[in-house]
PyMOL Python script that loads the backbone (N, CA, C, O; Angstrom):
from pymol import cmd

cmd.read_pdbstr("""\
ATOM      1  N   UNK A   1     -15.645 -12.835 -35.279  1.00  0.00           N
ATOM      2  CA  UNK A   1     -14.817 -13.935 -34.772  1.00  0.00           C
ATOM      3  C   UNK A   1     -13.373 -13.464 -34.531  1.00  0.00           C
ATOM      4  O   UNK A   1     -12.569 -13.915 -33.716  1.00  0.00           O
ATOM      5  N   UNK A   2     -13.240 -12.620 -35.272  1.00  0.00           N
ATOM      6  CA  UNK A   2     -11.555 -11.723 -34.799  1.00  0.00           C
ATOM      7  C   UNK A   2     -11.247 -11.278 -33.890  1.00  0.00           C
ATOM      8  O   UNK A   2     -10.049 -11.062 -33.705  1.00  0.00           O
ATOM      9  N   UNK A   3     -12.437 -10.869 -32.696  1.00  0.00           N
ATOM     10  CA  UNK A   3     -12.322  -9.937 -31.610  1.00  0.00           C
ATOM     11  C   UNK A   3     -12.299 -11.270 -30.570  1.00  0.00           C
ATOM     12  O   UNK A   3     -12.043 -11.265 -29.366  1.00  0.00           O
ATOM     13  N   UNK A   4     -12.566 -12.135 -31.228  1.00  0.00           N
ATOM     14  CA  UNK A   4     -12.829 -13.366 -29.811  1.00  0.00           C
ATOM     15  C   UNK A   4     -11.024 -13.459 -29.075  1.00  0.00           C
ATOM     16  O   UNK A   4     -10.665 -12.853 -28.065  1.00  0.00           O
ATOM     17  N   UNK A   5     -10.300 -14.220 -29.779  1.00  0.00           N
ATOM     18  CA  UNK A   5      -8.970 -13.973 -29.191  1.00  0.00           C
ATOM     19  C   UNK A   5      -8.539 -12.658 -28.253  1.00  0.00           C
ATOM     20  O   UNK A   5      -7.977 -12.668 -27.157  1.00  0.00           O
ATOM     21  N   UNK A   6      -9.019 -11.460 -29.097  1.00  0.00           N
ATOM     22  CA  UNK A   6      -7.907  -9.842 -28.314  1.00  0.00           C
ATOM     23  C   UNK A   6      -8.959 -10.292 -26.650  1.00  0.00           C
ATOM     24  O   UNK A   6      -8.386 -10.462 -25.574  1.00  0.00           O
ATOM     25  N   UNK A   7      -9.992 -10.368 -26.760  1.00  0.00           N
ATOM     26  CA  UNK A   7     -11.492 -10.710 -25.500  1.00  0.00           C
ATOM     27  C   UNK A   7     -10.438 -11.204 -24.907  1.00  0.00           C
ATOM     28  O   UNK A   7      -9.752 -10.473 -24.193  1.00  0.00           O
ATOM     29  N   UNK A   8     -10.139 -12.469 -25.091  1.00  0.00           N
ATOM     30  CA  UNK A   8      -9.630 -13.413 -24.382  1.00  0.00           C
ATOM     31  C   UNK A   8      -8.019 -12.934 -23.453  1.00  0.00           C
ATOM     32  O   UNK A   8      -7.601 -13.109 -22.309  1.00  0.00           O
ATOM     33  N   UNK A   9      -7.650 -12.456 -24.347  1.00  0.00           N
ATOM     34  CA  UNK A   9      -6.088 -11.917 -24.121  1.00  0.00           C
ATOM     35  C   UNK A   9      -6.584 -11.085 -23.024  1.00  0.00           C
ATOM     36  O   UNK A   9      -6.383 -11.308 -21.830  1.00  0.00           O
ATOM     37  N   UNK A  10      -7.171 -10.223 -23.461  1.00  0.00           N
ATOM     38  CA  UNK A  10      -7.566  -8.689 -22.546  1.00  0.00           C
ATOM     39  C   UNK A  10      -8.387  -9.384 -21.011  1.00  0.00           C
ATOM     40  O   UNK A  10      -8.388  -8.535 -20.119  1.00  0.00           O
ATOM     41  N   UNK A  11      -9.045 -10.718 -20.590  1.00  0.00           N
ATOM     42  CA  UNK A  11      -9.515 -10.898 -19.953  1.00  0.00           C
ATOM     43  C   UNK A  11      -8.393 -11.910 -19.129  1.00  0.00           C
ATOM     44  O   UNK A  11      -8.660 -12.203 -17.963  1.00  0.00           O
ATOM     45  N   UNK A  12      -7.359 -12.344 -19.646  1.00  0.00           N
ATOM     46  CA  UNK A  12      -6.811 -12.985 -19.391  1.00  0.00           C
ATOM     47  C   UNK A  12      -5.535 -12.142 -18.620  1.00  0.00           C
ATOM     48  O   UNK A  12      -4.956 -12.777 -17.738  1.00  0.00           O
ATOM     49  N   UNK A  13      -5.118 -10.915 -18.867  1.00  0.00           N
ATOM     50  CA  UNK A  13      -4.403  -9.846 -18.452  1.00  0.00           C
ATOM     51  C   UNK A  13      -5.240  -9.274 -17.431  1.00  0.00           C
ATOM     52  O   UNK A  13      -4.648  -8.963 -16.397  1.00  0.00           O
ATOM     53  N   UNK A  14      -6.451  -9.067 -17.479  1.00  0.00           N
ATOM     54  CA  UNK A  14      -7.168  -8.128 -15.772  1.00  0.00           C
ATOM     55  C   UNK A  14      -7.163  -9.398 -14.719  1.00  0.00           C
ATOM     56  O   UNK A  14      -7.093  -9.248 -13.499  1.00  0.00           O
ATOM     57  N   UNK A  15      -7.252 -10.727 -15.417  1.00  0.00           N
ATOM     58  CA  UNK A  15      -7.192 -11.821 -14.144  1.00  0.00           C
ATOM     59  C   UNK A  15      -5.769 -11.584 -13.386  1.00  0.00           C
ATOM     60  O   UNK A  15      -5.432 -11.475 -12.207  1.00  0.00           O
ATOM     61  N   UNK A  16      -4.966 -11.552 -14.898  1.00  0.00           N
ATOM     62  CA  UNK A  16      -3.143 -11.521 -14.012  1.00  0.00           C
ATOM     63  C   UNK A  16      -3.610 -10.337 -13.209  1.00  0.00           C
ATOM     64  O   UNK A  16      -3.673 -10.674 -12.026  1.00  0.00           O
ATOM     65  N   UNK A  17      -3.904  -9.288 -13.357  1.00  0.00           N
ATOM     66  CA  UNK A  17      -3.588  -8.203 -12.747  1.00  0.00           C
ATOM     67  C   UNK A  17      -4.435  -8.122 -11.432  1.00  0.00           C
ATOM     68  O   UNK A  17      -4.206  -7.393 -10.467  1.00  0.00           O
ATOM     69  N   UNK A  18      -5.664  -9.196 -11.617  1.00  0.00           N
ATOM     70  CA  UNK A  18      -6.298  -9.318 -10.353  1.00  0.00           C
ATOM     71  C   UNK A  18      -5.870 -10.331  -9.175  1.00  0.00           C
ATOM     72  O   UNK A  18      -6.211 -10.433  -7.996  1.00  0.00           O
ATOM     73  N   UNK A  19      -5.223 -10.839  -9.776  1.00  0.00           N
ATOM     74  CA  UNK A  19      -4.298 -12.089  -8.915  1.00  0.00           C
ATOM     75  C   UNK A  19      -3.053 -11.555  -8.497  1.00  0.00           C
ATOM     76  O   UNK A  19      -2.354 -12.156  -7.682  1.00  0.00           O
ATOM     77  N   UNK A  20      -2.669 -10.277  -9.085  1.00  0.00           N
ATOM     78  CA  UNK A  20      -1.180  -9.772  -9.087  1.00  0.00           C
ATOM     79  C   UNK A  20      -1.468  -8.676  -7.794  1.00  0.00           C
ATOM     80  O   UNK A  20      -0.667  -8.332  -6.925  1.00  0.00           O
ATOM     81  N   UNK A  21      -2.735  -8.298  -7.956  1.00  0.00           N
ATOM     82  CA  UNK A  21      -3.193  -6.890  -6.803  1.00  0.00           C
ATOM     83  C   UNK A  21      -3.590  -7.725  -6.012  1.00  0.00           C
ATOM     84  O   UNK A  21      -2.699  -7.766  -5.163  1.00  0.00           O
ATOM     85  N   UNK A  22      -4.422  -8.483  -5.715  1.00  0.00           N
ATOM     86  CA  UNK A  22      -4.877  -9.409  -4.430  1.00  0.00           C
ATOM     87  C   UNK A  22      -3.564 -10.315  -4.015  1.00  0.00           C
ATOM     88  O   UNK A  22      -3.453 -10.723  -2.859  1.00  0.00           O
ATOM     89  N   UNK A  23      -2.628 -10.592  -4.970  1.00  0.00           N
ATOM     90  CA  UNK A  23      -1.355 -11.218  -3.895  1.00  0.00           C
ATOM     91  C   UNK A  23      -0.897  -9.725  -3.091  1.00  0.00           C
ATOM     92  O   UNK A  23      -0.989  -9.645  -1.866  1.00  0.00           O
ATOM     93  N   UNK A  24      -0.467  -8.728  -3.816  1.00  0.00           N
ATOM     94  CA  UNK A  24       0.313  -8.055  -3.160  1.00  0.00           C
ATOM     95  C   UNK A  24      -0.537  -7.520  -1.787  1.00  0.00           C
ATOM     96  O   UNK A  24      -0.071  -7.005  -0.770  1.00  0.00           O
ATOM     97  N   UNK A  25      -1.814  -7.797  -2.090  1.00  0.00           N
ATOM     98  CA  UNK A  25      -2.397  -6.898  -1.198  1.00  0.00           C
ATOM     99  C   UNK A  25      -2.437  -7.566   0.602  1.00  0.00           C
ATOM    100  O   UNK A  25      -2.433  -7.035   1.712  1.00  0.00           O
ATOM    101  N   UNK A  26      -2.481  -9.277  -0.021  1.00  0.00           N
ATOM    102  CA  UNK A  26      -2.501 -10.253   0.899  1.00  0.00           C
ATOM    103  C   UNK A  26      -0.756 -10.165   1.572  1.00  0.00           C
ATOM    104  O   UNK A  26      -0.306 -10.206   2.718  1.00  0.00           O
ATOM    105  N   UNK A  27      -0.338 -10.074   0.662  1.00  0.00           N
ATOM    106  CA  UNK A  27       1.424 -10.047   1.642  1.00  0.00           C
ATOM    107  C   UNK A  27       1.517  -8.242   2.236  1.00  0.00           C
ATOM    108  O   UNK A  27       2.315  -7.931   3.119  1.00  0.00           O
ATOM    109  N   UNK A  28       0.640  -7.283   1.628  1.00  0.00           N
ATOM    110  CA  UNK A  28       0.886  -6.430   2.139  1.00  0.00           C
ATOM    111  C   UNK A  28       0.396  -6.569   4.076  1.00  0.00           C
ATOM    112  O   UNK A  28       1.123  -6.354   5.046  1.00  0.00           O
ATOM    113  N   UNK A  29      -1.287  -7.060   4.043  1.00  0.00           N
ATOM    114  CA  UNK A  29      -2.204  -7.284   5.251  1.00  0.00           C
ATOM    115  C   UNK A  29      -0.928  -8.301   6.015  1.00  0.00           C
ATOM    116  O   UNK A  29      -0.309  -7.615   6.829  1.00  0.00           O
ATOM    117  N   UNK A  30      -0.503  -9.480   5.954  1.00  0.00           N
ATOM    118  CA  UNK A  30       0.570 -10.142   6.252  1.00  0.00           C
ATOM    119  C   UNK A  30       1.773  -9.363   7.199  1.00  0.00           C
ATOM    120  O   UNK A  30       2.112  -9.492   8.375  1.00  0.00           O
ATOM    121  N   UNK A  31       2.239  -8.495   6.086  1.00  0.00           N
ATOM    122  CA  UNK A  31       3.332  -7.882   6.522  1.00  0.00           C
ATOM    123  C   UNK A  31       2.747  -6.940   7.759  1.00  0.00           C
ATOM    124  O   UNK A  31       3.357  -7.021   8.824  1.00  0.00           O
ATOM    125  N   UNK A  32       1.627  -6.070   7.686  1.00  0.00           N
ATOM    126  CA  UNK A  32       1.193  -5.875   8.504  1.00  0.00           C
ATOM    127  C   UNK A  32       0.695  -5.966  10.021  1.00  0.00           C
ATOM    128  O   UNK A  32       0.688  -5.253  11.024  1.00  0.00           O
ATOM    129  N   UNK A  33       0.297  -7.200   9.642  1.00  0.00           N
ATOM    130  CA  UNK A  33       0.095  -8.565  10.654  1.00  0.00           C
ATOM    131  C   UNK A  33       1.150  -8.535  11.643  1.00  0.00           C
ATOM    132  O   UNK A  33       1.215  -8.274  12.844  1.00  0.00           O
ATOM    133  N   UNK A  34       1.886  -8.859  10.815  1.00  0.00           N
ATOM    134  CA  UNK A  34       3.549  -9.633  11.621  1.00  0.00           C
ATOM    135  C   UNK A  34       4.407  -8.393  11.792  1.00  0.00           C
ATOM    136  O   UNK A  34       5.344  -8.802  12.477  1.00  0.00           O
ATOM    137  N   UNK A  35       4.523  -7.639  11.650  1.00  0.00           N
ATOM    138  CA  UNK A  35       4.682  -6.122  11.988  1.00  0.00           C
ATOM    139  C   UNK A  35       4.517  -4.922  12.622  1.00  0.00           C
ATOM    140  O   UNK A  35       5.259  -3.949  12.491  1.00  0.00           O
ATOM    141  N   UNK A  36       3.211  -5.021  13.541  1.00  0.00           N
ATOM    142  CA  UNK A  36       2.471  -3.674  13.678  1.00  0.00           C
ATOM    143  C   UNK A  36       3.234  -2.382  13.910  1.00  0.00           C
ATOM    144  O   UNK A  36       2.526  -1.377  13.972  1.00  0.00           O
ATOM    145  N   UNK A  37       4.567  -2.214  14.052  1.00  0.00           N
ATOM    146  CA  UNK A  37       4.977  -0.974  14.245  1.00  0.00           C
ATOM    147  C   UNK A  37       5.137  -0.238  12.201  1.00  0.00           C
ATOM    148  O   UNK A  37       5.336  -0.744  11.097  1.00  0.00           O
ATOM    149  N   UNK A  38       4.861   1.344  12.831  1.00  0.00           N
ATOM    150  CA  UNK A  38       4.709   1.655  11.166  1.00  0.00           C
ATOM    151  C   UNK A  38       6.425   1.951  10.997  1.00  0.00           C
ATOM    152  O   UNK A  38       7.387   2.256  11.702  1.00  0.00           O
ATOM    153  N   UNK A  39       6.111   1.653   9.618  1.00  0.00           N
ATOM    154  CA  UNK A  39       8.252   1.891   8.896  1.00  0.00           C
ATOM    155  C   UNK A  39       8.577   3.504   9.240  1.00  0.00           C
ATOM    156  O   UNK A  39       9.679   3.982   8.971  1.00  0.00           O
TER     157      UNK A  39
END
""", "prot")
cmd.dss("prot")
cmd.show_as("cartoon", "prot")
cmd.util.cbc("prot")
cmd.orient("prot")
């Protein structure tokens, strides 16, 4: 029953980090979008 919380924490941190990589990735395609010349 001790490991249930760190589970939770640790699953709760790859969501941030999956919501954190799929935003950037979506403003990256975006920027792209509205951009096409390369920097």
């Amino acid at each position: 029953m001790t490991l249930a919380p760190r589970m939770v924490g640790a699953l709760e941190g790859a969501w941030d980090m999956f919501n954190l990589s799929s935003l950037h990735s979506l403003t990256y395609l975006l920027r792209t979008f509205t951009q096409p010349q390369p920097a």
